[in-house]
C-alpha positions as CSV (number, residue, x, y, z in Angstrom):
1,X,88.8,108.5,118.0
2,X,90.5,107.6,114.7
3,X,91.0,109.7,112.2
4,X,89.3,108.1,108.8
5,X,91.4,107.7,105.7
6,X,90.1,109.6,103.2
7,X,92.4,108.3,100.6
8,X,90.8,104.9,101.2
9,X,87.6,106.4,101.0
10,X,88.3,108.0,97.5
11,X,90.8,104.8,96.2
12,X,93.4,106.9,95.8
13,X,97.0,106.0,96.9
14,X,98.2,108.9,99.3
15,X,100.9,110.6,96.0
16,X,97.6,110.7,93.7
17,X,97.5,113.8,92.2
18,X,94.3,116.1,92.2
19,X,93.6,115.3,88.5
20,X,93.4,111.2,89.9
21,X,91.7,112.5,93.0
22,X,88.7,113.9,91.1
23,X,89.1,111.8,88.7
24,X,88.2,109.7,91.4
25,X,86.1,111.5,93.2
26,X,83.4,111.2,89.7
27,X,83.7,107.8,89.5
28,X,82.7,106.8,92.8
29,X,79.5,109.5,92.9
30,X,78.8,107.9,89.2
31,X,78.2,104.7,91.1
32,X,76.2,106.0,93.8
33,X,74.0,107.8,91.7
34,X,72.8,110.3,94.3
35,X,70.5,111.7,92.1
36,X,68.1,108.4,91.2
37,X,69.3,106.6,94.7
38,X,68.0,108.8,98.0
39,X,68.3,106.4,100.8
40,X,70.3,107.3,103.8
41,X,73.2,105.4,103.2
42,X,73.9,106.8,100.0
43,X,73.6,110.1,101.8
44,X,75.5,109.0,103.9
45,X,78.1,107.7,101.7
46,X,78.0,110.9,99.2
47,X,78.8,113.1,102.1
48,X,81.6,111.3,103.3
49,X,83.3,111.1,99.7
50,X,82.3,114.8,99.3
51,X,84.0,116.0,102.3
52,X,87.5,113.6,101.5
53,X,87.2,115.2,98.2
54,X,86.9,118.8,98.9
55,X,89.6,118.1,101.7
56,X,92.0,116.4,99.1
57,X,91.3,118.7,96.2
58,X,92.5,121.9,98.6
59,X,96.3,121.9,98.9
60,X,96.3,123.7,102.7
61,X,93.6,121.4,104.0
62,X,95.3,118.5,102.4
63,X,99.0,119.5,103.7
64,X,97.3,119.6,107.3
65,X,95.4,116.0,106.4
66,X,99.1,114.6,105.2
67,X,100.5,115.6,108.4
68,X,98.4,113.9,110.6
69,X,97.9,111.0,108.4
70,X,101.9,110.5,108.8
71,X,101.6,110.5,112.2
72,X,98.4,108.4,112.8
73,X,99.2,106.0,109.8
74,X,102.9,105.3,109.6
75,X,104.1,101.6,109.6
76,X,105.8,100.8,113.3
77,X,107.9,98.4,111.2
78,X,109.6,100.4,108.2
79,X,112.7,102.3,110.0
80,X,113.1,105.5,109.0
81,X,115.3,106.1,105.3
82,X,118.9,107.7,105.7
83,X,119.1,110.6,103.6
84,X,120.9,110.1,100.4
85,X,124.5,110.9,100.2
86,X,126.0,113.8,98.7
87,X,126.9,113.9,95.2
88,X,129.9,114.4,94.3
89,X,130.6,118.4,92.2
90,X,130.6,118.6,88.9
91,X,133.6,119.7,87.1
92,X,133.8,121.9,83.9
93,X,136.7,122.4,81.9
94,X,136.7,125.9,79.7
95,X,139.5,125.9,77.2
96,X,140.3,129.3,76.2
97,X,141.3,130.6,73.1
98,X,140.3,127.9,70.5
99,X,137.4,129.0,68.2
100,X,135.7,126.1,66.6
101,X,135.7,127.1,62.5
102,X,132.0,128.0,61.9
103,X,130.6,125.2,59.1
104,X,129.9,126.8,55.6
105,X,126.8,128.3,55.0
106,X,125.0,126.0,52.1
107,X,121.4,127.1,50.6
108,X,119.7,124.4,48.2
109,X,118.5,124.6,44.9
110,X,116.4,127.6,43.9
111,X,114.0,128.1,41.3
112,X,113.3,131.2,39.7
113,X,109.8,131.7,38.2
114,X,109.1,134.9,35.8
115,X,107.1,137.4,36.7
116,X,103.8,137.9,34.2
């Protein structure tokens, strides 16, 4: 049995975040108009986008779906990446005892009004 893809079923690409995933999610139920439209492929349809959606929208149900999505969906061609090399340390050089001179303190005009 194959596992469907619920990303496909929402048009979201698989790194959509959950504000694009119900963003989604009320675009496609806009269309199918569940409310004006009762057939049983609309039915149909509306629960299937209903259960992607509450699957995606749920960050432990949708960890679990991204796990077996990998597995079941991962191109035989692409080899797996290398991880990316190490980057090199950063060096910092403190200089001790300098003091930078501190910049004058300057205030701009002022205007003095008299009290009535």
């Amino acid at each position: 049995m194959e596992m469907p893809d619920l990303y496909a079923q929402l048009g979201v690409e698989p790194s959509a975040t959950v504000e694009v995933i119900t963003s989604a999610f009320r675009r496609q139920v806009r269309e199918l108009r569940p409310d004006t439209r009762v057939d049983a492929l609309t039915a149909e349809r509306f629960g299937q986008l209903r259960s992607a959606y509450e699957t995606l929208r749920d960050p432990l149900r949708r960890a679990a779906y991204d796990q077996m999505y990998e597995r079941t969906h991962r191109s035989p061609v692409e080899p797996p990446q290398a991880p990316a090399p190490p980057r090199p340390p950063r060096r910092f050089v403190v200089v001790l005892g300098t003091t930078a001179p501190e910049p004058p303190l300057r205030a701009g005009p002022v205007r003095w009004k008299p009290h009535r």
